[in-house]
C-alpha positions as CSV (number, residue, x, y, z in Angstrom):
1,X,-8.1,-65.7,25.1
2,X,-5.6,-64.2,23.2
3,X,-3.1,-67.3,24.7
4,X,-5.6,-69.8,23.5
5,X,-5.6,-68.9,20.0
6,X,-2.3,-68.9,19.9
7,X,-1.8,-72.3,21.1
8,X,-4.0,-73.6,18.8
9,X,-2.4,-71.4,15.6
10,X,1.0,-73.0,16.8
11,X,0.0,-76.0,17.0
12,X,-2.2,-76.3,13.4
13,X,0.9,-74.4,12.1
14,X,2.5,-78.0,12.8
15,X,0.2,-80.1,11.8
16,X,0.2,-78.7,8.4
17,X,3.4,-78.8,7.7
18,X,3.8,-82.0,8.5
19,X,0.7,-82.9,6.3
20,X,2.2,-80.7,3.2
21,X,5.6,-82.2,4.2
22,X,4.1,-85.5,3.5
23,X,3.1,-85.5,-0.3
24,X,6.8,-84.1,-1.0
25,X,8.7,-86.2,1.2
26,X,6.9,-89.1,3.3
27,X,9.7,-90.6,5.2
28,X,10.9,-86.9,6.2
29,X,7.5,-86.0,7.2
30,X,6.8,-89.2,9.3
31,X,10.1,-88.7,11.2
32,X,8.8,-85.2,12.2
33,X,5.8,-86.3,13.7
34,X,7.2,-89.2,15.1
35,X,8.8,-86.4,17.3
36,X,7.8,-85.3,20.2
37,X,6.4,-82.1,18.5
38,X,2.8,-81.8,20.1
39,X,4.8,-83.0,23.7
40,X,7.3,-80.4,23.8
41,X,4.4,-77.5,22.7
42,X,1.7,-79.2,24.9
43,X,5.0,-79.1,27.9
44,X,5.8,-75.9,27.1
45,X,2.0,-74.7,26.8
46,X,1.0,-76.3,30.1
47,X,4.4,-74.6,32.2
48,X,3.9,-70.8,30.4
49,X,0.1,-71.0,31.7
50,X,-0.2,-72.9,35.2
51,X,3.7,-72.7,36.4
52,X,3.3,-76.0,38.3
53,X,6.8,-77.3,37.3
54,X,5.6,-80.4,39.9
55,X,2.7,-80.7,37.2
56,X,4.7,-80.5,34.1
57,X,7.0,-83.0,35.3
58,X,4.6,-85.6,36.3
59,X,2.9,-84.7,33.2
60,X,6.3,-85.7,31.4
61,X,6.5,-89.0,33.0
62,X,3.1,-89.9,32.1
63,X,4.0,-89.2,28.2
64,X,6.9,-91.1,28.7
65,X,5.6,-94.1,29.9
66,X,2.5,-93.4,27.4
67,X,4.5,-93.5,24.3
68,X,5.8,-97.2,24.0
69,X,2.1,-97.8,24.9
70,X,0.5,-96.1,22.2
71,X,2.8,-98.0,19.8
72,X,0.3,-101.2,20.7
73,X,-2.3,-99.4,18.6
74,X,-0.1,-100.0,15.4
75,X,1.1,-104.0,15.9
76,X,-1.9,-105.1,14.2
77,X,-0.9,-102.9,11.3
78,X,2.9,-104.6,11.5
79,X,1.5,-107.7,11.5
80,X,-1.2,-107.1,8.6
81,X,0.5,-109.3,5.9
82,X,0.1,-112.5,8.6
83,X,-3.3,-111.5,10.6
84,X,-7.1,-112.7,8.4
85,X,-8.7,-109.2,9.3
86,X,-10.2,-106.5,6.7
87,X,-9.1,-102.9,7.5
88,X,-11.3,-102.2,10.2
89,X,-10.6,-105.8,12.3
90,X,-7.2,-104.6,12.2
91,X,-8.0,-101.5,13.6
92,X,-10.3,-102.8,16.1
93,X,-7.3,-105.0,17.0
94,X,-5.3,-102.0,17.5
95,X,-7.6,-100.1,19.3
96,X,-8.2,-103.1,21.8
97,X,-4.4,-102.9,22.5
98,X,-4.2,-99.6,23.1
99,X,-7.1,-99.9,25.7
100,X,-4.6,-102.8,27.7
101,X,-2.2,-100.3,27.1
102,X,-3.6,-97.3,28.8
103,X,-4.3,-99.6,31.5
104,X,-0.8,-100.3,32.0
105,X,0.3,-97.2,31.8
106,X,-1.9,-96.1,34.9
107,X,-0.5,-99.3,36.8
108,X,3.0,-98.2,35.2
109,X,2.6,-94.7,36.9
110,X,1.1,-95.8,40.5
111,X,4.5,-97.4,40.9
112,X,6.1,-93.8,40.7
């Protein structure tokens, strides 16, 4: 229990900095999270409570192949100034390419 909460203090600890961080200094803040921040405490979490190193590391490579994916989600939001869509087609848009995405990232990781 005591674990628990203390993974989830660390981890809103972050997330609120990074959202205070933001009104003062954007481009600083959006750097940080760009980080792997939530990987390496989610890594770390993981290891200090199941020590499966053969877990964490296959865990690893799944975020690693995962990440370039997720990126699909924000094209449409790249591309706003030149796509016809509102808001919310753009996000739909988004959120249709990360669904292609996560389904290459579990062809992606059959292959290893």
């Amino acid at each position: 229990m005591f674990f628990s909460a203390l993974k989830i203090a660390i981890s809103a600890c972050v997330i609120a900095f990074a959202s205070w961080l933001s009104n003062k200094k954007p481009d600083l803040a959006g750097f940080i999270i760009a980080l792997p921040l939530g990987t390496m405490l989610v890594l770390l979490f993981s290891y200090a409570e199941y020590h499966d190193p053969a877990a964490s590391i296959r865990f690893a490579k799944s975020i690693f192949v995962a990440v370039p994916m997720s990126l699909l989600f924000f094209v449409p939001f790249f591309l706003a100034d030149k796509l016809p869509f509102g808001f919310w087609g753009i996000y739909a848009a988004g959120f249709a390419l990360l669904v292609i995405g996560y389904f290459a990232h579990a062809f992606i990781l059959k292959q290893f």
